[in-house]
N, C-alpha and C positions, 0 to 999 in steps of 0.2 A: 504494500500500500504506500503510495509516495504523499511527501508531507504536503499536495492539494488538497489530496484525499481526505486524509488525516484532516487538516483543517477543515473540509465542509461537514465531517462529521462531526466536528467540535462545534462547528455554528449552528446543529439541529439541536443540539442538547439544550433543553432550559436553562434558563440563568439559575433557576436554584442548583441545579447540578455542578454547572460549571465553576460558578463560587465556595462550593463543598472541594469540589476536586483541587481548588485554588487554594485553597486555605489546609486543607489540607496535608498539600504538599509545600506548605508556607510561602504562598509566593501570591499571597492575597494583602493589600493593604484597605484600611477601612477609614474614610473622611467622614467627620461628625460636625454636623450642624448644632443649632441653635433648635433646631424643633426637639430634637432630643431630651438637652435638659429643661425644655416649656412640658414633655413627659411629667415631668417630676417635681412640678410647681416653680420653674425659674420666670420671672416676670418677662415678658416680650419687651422687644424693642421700644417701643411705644414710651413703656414705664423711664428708660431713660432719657426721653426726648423730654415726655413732660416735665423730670427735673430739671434738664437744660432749662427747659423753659423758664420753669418757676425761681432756679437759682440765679440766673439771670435777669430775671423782671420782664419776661415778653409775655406778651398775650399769644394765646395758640394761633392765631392764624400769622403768627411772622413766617413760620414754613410753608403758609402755603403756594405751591408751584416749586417745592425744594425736596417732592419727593421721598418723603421721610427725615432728611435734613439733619439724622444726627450726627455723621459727619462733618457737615459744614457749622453744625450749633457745638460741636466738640471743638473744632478749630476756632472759632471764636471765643470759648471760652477759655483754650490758651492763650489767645492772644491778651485777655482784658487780666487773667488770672497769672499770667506767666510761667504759665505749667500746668498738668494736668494731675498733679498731685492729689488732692481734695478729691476729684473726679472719680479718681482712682480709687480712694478709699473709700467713697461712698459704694461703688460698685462693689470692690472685696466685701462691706458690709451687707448690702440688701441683695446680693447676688446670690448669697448661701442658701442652701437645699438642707435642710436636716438628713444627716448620714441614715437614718431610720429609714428614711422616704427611699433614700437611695439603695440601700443594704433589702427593701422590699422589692423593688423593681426589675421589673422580669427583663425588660430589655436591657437596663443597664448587667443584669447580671449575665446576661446572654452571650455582649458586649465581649467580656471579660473570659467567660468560658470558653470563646471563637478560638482564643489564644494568636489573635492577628499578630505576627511579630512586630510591626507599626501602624500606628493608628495617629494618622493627624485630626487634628480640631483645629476650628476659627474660632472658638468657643475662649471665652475670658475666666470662664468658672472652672474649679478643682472638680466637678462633678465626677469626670471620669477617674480622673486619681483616686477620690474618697470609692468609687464603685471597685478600685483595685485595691483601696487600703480595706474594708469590709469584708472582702474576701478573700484578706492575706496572699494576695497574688504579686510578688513583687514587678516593679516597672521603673522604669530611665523617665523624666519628666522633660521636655529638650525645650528651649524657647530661644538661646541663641548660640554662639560657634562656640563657645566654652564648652556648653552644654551638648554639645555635639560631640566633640573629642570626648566627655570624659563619662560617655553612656556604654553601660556596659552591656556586652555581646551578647549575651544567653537572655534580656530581659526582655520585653513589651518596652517599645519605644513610644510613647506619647508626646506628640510633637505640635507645641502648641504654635501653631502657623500664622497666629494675629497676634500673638504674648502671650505674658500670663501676667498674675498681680502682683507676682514677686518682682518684678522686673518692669520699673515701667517704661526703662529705654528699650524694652521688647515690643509694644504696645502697640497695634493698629488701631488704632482710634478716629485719629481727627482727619478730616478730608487731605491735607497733604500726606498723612502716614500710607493713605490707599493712593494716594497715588504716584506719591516715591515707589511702590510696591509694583506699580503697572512696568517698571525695567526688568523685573522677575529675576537679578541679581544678587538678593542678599543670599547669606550662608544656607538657611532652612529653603530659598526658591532652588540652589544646588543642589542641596539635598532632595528634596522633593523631585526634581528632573531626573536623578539616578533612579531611584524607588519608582519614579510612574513610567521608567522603560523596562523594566523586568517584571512587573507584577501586574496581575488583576486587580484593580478598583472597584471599590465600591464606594457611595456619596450617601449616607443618610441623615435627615435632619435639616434639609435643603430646602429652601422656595426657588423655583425657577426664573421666579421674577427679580431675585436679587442680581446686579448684574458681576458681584464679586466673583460670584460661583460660575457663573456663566464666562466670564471671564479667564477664572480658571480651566472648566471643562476646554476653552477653547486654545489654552497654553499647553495642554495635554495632547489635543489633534496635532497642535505647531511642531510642538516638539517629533511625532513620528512623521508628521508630513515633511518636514527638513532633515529626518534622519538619513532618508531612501528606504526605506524598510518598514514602510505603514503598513502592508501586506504581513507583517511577522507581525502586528502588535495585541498582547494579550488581550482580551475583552474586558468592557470597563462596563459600569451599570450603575445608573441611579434611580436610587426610590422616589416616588415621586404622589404627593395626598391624592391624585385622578388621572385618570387618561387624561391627553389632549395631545391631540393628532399633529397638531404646529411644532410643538416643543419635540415631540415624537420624533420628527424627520428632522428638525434642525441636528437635534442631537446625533441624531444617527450617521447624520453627513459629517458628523467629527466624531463617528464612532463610541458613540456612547449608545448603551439600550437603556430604554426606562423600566421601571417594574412599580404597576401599579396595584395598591390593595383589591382584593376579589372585589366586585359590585354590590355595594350594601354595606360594604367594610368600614369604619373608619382609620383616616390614618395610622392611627398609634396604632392601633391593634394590628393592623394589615402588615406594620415594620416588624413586630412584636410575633408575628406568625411568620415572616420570610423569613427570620432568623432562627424562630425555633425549627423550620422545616430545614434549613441549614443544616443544623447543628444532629437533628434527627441523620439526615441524610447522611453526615460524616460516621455519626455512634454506628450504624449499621453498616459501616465498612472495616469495623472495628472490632 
């Protein structure tokens, strides 16, 4: 059977399959959104525009035509603040999930069980860390090149890809932080470039409509469309709350498949069922 072959029998197989046999053979990486820890009671977006707001003295409709606008109400409040200090703390404080919440949660323990060897997040919150300190699973925390060199080899690589709170020169926050980021040259966009040419992807916790992500997915096509060797590149897949047939083909034209909940599903449960069918699918190879 020669590797054509071989490949269109790989592209019959369901994405739960193909993801079981990825991860399996460790060569699966998992991208964790923001829907994720909204799972397990983290406030939306939303809750921190309105502080902008309010810390600031605006009336809500200064964003309006700004799209959400906490980017740009975050750069602003460096500017008037002279850092994002303050900012910062407020978030480490009213960002936090009770470890209960989280030590309950079937997807975040799912997460954990997968045994993905790296696992990036945009994510600002310890969510995933506390769902690996809960269940004594040790893990590398990564957020810049220090933290890069001195992760060790045998663990769960958690790779926070906008910062984390410890660090707040790791920080994606304010509209200039995204888009110093659109060069896709710091340490963790390196990193990330090695990792999304050898492994299967997967994106959960995603709105299509953000365009960071979309942005991304589309540094991921660049990347094997400038290799030469788009034709050899592992299957990539994101979850996604419904069908919708536009996002469906954009996607697909930079090689991503979507996987959406059965009909009648909702979200959560629908991510919360692809993973335990996952994780079923590996135990039974086992």
């Amino acid at each position: 059977m020669d590797q054509r072959t071989t490949g269109l029998i790989a592209e019959q197989r369901p994405p739960h399959e193909i993801l079981a046999t990825a991860i399996e053979r460790r060569r699966a990486i998992l991208f964790v959104g923001a829907g994720v820890s909204m799972t397990v009671g983290l406030p939306s977006w939303q809750s921190l525009i309105e502080h902008l707001l309010d810390d600031l003295g605006f009336e809500r409709n200064v964003i309006d035509g700004m799209h959400g606008g906490y980017q740009m109400l975050a750069e602003y409040y460096r500017l008037k603040r002279g850092g994002i200090g303050p900012l910062r703390s407020w978030l480490d404080r009213n960002w936090r999930v009770d470890p209960q919440r989280i030590a309950s949660s079937e997807l975040h323990r799912l997460i954990v069980e997968l045994d993905f060897p790296v696992i990036y997040t945009t994510n600002y919150d310890r969510n995933l860390e506390t769902a690996f300190d809960v269940l004594k699973k040790p893990y590398a925390k990564i957020s810049n090149a220090k933290e890069i060199a001195s992760a060790g080899a045998d663990v769960t690589h958690i790779i926070k890809f906008h910062g984390d709170f410890d660090d707040d020169a790791s920080l994606v926050l304010t509209e200039t932080d995204f888009l110093n980021r659109l060069a896709f040259n710091s340490p963790l966009d390196i990193r990330f470039r090695a990792d999304a040419l050898g492994s299967t992807l997967l994106f959960i916790g995603y709105s299509m409509s953000d365009p960071n992500i979309r942005l991304l997915l589309h540094r991921i096509w660049q990347i094997w469309d400038e290799s030469g060797h788009s034709q050899d590149r592992p299957k990539s897949f994101v979850f996604v709350a419904q069908p919708n047939p536009v996002q469906e083909a954009v996607l697909a034209n930079w090689g991503i498949t979507t996987i959406a909940p059965p009909d009648g599903m909702a979200a959560d449960d629908g991510l919360t069922q692809l993973l335990r069918d996952i994780r079923q699918r590996i135990d039974r190879k086992t």
